[in-house]
C-alpha positions in Angstrom: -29.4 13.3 130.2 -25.9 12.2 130.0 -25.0 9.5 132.6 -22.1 9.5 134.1 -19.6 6.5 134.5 -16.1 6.4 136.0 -15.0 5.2 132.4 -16.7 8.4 130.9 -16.1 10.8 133.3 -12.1 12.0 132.8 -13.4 13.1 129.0 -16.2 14.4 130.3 -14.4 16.7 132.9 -12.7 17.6 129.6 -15.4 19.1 128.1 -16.4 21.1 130.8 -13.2 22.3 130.7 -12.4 21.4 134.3 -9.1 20.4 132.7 -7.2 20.0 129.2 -6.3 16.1 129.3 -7.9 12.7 130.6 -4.8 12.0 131.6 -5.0 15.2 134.5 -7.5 13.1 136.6 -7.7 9.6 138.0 -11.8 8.8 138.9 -13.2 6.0 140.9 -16.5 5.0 142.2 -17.8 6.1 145.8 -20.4 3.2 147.3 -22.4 3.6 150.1 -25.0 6.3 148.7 -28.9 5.1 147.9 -29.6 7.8 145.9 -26.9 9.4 144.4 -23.8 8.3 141.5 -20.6 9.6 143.3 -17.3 9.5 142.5 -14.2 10.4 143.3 -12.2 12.8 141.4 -8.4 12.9 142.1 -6.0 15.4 140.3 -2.6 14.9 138.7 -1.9 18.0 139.4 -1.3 17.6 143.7 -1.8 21.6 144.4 -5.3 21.2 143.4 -7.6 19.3 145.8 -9.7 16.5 145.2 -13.6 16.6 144.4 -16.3 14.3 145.1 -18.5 14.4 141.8 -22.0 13.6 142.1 -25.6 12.9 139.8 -28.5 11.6 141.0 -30.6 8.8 140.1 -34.2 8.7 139.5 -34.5 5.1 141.4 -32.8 4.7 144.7 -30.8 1.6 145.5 -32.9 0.2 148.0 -34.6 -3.3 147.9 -38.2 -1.5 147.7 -39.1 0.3 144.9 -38.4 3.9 145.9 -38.2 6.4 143.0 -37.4 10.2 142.4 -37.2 13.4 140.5 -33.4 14.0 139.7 -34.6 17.7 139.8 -33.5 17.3 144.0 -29.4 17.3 142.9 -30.2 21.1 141.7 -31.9 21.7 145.2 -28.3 20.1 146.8 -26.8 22.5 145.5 -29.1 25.7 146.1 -29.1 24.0 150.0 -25.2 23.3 150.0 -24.3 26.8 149.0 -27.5 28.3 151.6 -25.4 26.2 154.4 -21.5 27.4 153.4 -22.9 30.7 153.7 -24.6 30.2 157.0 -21.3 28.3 158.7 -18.8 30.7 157.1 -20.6 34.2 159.0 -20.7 32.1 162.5 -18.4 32.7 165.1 -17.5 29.4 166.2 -17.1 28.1 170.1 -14.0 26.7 171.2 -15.2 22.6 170.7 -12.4 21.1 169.8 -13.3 20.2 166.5 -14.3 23.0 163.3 -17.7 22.1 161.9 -17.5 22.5 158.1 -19.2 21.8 154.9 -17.7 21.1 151.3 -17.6 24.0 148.5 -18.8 23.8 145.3 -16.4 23.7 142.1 -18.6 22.8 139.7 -22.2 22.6 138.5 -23.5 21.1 135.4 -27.4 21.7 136.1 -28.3 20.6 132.9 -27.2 16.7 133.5 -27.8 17.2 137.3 -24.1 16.8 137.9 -22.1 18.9 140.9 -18.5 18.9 141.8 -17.2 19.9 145.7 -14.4 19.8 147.6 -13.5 15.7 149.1 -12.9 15.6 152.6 -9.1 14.8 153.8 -8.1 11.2 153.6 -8.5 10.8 157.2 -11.5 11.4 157.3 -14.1 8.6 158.7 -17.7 8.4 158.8 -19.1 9.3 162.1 -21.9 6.5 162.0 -18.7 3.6 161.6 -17.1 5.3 164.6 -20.3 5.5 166.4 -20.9 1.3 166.0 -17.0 0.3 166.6 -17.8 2.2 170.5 -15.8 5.1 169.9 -17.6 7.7 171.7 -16.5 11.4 171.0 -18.0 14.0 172.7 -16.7 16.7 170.6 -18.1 15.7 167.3 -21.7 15.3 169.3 -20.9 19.5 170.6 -19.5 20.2 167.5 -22.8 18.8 165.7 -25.4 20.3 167.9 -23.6 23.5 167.3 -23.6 23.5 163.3 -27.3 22.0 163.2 -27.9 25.1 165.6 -26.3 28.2 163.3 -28.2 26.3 160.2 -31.6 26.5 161.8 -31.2 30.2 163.7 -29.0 31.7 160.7 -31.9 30.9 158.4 -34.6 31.5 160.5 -37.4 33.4 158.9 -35.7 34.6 156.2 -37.7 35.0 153.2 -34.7 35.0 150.6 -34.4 31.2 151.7 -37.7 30.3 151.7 -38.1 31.8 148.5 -34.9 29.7 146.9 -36.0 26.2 149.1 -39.2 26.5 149.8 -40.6 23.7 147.7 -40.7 20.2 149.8 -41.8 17.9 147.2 -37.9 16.3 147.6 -38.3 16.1 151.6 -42.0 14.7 150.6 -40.6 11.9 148.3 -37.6 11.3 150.1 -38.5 11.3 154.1 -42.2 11.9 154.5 -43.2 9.1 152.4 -40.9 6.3 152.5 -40.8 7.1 156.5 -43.8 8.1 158.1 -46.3 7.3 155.7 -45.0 4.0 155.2 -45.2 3.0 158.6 -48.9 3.5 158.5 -48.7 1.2 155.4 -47.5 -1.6 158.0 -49.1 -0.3 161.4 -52.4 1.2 160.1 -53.3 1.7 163.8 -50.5 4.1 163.9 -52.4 6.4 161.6 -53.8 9.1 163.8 -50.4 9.9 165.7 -48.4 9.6 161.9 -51.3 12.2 160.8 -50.5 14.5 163.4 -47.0 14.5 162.5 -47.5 14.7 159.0 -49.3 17.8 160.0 -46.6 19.3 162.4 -44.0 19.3 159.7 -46.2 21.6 157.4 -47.3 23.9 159.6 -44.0 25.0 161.4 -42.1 25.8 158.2 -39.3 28.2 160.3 -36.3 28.0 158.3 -33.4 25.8 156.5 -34.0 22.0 157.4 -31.1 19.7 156.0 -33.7 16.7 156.3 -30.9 14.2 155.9 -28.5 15.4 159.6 -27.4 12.0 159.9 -24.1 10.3 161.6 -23.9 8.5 158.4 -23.6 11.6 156.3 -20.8 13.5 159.1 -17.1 12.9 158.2 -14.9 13.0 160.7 -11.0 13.3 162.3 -9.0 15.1 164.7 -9.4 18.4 163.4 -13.0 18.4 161.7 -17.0 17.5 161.6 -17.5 17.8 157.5 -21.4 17.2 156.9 -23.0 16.2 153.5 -25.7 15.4 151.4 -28.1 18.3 150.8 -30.3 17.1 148.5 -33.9 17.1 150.4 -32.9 20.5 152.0 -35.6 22.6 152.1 -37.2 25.2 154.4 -39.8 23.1 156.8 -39.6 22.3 160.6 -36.5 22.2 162.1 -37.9 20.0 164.6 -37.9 17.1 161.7 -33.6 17.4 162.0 -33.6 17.3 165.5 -35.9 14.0 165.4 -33.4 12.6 162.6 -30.7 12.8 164.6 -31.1 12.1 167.7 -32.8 8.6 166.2 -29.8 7.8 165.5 -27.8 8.7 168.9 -31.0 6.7 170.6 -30.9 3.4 169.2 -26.7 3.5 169.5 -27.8 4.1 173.1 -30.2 1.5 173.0 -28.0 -1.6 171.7 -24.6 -0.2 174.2 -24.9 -2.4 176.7 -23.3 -1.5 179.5 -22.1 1.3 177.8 -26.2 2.9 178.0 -25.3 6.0 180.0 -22.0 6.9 178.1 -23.9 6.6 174.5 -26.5 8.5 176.1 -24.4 11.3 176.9 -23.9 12.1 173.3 -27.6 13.3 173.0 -27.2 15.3 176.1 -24.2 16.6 174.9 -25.4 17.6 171.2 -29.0 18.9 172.5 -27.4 21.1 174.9 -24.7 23.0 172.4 -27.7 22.9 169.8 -29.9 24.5 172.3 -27.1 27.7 173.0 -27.8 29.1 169.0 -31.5 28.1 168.2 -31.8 29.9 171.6 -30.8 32.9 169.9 -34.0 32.9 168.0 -36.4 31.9 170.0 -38.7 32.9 173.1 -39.0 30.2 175.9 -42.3 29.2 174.6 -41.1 28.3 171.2 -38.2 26.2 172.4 -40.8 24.5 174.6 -43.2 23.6 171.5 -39.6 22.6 169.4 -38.7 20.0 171.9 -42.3 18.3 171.9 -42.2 18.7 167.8 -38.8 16.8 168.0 -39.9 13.9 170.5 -42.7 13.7 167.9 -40.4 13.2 165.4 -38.2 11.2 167.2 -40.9 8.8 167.6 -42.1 8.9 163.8 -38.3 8.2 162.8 -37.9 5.2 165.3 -40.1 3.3 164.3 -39.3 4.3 160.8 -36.0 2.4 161.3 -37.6 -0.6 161.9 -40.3 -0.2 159.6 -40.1 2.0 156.8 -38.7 2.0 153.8 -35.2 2.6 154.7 -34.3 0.3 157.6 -31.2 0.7 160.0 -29.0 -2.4 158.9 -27.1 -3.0 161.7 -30.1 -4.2 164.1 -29.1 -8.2 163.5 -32.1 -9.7 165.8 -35.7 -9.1 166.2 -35.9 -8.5 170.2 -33.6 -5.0 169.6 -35.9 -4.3 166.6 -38.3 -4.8 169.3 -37.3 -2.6 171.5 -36.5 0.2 168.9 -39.7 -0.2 167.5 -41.3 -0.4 171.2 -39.7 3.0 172.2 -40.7 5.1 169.5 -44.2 3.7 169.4 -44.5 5.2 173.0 -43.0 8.4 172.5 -45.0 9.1 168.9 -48.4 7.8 170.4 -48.0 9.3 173.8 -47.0 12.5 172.1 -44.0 12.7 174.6 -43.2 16.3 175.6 -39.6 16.1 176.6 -36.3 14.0 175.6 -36.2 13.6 179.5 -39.0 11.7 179.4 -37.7 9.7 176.5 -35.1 8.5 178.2 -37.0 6.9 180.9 -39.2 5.3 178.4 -35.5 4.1 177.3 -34.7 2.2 180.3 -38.3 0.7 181.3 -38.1 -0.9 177.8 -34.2 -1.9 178.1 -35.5 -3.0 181.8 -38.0 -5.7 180.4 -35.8 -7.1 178.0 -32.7 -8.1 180.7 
């Protein structure tokens, strides 16, 4: 497999013919990825837009040893083009914001190298907004929205199933290095972490992103641009909903005074979320989605803390604590509801003060 380099990439784009000359593109590195090379591919040639050019490594850049297949950049793009699809026939509510994702250019499956649109140079990433206190409810809408069409466009359909049905990506990449591992460290969480385990294979519904994450959602005035497909596959949706929202909790969590106004976000999200997937399914099923969710949002908590891929940010051990403390709750007391997470919120928030 040819590796690519910012050094060897102009020629490169060369002999793809993506353009005549070196000299037609300027290419720099992109940082911030674990699991992915990607750079940044700008044109000489200003009528053509930018790309982000990505491959993807076999050993993520994580302090734990945490390997695999670069087979998954070939599901990214099966999964990217699946979700263009999917946003493109939606009819979109008035939020403020458009919910997009990038378009492919270019694909190179044989050196597991793809080529889509960059986002505008305004763009900023929603997680860096998120921990400077900037709290908009319009990307939350706009997010709930777009994680909505994704999971009620593909729902059921046996043409995507049959292109993303394989999870050995989401296994490698989420199940593993997340839930398992936290067994690993809290073998008396193993029951609870089984039962999860076991919810996400056996309520394979439709497209799951498996990565929805504020740290992967690009952001400005006009437009929520998400990204990063690559453990896409067709599972439980209830495993994005308990991705996500991790994240909105703990920002919650560590606000301060700010609690109920971070808090909103989630209300704000679940509730535009809830208008499409709503679309699909009886009363019933939404019912058993929210408790999967919970159950997930208890798994992924702790996960933060605990697994393989901790949130950075948290600088002292009592708000690991209390992170660790909440999802422990919810994912051992199986709770039903995200009202009910919430209160477990403040009584552990409440012993801390």
């Amino acid at each position: 497999m040819f590796i690519l380099e910012v050094e060897s990439a102009p020629e490169y784009l060369v002999q793809q013919q993506v353009v005549a000359d070196p000299s037609e593109v300027s290419v720099s590195l992109l940082t911030g990825g674990v699991s992915n090379r990607v750079l940044l591919v700008e044109f000489a040639d200003r009528n053509r837009a930018n790309w982000v050019v990505k491959q993807a490594r076999d050993r993520l850049a994580v302090e734990q040893e945490w390997l695999c297949s670069v087979e998954r950049v070939i599901r990214e793009m099966d999964t990217l083009q699946i979700c263009n699809e999917l946003i493109q026939a939606a009819s979109a509510p008035s939020i403020g914001v458009q919910a997009v994702v990038p378009a492919i250019h270019f694909e190179d499956r044989e050196n597991y190298v793809y080529a889509m649109t960059a986002a505008a140079e305004d763009c900023r990433v929603w997680k860096r907004d998120l921990l400077d206190g900037v709290v908009d409810q319009a990307v939350a809408k706009a997010c709930g929205w777009m994680l909505g069409v994704l999971h009620s466009g593909s729902w059921k359909a046996e043409a995507i199933q049959n292109l993303i049905g394989s999870t050995e990506f989401f296994d490698d990449l989420r199940l593993d290095p997340y839930y398992r591992q936290i067994t690993r460290v809290h073998p008396e969480l193993q029951a609870p972490v089984s039962r999860l385990l076991e919810s996400n294979i056996n309520h394979r519904n439709c497209l799951v992103h498996g990565d929805y994450s504020p740290k992967n959602i690009l952001v400005n005035d006009q437009c929520v641009v998400l990204l990063d497909f690559e453990v896409g596959h067709f599972g439980d949706p209830a495993f994005d909903l308990g991705f996500f929202l991790t994240h909105l909790h703990i920002k919650a969590l560590i606000a301060g005074n700010r609690f109920d106004e971070y808090a909103s976000l989630i209300d704000v999200f679940w509730n535009a979320y809830v208008e499409e997937i709503s679309k699909v399914l009886s009363e019933q099923e939404f019912v058993a989605l929210e408790q999967r969710s919970c159950l997930n949002l208890g798994g992924c908590l702790v996960a933060r803390i605990d697994g393989k891929s901790p949130v950075e940010y948290l600088a002292d051990d009592s708000t690991k604590a209390v992170v660790r403390n909440v999802g422990w709750q919810v994912l051992v007391d199986e709770v039903e509801g995200l009202g009910a997470v919430r209160e477990i919120m403040r009584i552990q928030l409440s012993k801390e003060q």
